[in-house]
Legacy VTK file of the C-alpha trace (Angstrom):
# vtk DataFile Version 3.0
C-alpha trace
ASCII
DATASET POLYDATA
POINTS 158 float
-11.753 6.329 13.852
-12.672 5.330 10.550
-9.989 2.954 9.683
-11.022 0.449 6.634
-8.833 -2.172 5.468
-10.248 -2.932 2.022
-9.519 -5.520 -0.605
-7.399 -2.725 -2.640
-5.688 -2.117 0.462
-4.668 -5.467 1.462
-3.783 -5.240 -2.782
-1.549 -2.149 -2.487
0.156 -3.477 0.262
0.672 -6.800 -0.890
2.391 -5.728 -4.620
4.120 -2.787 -3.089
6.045 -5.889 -1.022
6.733 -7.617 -4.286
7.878 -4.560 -5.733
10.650 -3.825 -2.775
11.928 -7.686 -2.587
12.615 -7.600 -6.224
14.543 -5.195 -8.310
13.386 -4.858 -11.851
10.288 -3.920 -13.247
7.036 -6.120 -13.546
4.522 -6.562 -15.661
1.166 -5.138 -15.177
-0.303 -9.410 -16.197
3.105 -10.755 -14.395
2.751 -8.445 -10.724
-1.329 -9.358 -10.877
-0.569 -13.173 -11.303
1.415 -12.282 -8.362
-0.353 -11.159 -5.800
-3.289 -12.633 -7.240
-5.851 -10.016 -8.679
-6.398 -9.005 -12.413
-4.451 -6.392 -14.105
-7.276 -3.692 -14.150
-7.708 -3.772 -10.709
-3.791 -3.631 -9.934
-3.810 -0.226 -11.568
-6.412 1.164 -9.223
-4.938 -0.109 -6.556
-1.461 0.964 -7.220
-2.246 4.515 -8.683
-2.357 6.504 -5.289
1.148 4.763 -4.558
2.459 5.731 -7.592
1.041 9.618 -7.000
3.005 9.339 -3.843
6.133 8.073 -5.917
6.653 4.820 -3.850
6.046 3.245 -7.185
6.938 4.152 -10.190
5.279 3.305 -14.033
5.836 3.608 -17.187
3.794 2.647 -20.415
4.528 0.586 -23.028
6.448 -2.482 -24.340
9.224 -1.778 -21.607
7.092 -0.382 -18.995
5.766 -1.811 -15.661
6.329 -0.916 -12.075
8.729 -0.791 -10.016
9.730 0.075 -6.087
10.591 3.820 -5.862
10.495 4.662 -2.082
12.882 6.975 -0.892
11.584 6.436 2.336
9.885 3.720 3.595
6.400 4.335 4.056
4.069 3.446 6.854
1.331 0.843 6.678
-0.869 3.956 8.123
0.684 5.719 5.151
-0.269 3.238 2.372
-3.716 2.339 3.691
-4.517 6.465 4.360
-3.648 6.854 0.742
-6.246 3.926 -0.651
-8.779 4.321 2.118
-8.295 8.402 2.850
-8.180 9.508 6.507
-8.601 6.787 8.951
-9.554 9.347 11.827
-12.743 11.024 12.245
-14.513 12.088 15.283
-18.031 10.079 15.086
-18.950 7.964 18.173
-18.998 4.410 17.487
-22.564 3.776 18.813
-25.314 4.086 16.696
-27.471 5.936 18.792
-25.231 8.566 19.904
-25.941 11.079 17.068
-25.189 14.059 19.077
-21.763 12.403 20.130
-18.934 13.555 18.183
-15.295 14.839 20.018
-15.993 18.034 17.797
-19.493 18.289 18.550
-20.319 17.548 22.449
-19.150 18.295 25.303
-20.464 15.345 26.901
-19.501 12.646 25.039
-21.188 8.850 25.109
-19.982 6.482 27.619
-17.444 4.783 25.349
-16.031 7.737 23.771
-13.015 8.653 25.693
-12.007 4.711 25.709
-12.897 4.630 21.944
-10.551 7.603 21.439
-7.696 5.881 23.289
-7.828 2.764 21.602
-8.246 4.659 17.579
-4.710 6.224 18.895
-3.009 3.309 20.087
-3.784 1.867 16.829
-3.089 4.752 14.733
0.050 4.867 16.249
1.044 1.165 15.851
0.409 1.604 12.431
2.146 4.776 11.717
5.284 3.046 13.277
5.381 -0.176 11.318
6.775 0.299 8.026
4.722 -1.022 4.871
7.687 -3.006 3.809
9.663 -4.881 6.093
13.460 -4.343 5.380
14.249 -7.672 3.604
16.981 -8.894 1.047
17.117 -8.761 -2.616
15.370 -12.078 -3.555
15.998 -13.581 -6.851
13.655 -12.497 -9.744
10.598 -15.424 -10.614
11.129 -17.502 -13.706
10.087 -15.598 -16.647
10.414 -12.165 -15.054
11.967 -9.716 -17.734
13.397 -6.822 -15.848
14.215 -3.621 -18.278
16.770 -2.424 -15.654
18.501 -6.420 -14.818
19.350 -7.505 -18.738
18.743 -11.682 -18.891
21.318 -13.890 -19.455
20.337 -14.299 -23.568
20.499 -10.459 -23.792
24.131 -10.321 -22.177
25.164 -13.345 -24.784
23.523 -10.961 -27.429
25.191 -8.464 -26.403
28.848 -10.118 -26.537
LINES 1 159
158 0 1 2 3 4 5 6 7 8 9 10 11 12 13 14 15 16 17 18 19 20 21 22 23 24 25 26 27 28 29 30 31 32 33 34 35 36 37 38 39 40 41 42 43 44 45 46 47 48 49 50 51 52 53 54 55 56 57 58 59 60 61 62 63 64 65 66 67 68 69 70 71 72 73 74 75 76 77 78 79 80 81 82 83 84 85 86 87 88 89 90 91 92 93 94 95 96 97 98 99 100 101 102 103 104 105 106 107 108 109 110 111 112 113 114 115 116 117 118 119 120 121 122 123 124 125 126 127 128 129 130 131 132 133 134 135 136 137 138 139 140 141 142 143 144 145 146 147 148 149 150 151 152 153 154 155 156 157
């Protein structure tokens, strides 16, 4: 199991929970501040979720991101598609170079216990979903959602 939990990751995750608690769209600068990273590395963070369409962008003066999940996806699924495939068949000890499940026949001492525990957490992650189901919370102050008009754009509108 190669399973790596990286700072873009824990990044994805994190703003991809922001995203689902809040309609509207956000800010590149305003979703960073949030989950606390810089704007540049937001985007290459959130560009494999948005190639999956849990997110969607959009460009310009109204643009931003914003939650677009028809499905819920898996915190397997999410960190798979920052980190790539989070099982592979090398032996976890170093000097075991001939010991891969592909490979050997006779694998290392640890091996079949190594491939037990990869699945049990494979599994666990597979089965929790990326974004716990959670109500509608109000947007922050200062969030301007292109979808949710403020209240000085319905008294403009009037």
């Amino acid at each position: 199991m190669k399973l790596e939990i990286t700072r873009k990751s824990d990044l994805a995750l994190r703003a991809l929970r922001v995203l689902a608690a809040n309609e509207g769209t956000w800010k590149a600068p305003e979703l960073a501040r949030a989950t606390g990273t810089t704007p540049g590395f937001l985007a290459q963070a959130l560009s494999p979720l948005v190639h999956r369409g849990w997110i969607q962008s959009a460009v310009g003066p109204t643009g931003g991101y914003w939650y677009a999940a028809a499905r819920q996806p898996s915190l397997l699924e999410v960190i798979e598609a920052i980190e790539g495939p989070a099982l592979d068949a090398a032996c976890i000890l170093p000097d075991s170079s001939g010991c891969t499940a592909a490979a050997s026949s006779v694998p290392c001492e640890l091996h079949q216990g190594w491939i037990s525990a990869s699945a049990a957490v494979l599994s666990m992650l597979a089965e929790t979903p990326a974004v716990t189901p959670c109500a509608r919370r109000p947007l922050p102050d200062g969030h301007r959602s292109r979808r949710m008009p403020t209240a000085a754009m319905a008294s403009r509108a009037q």
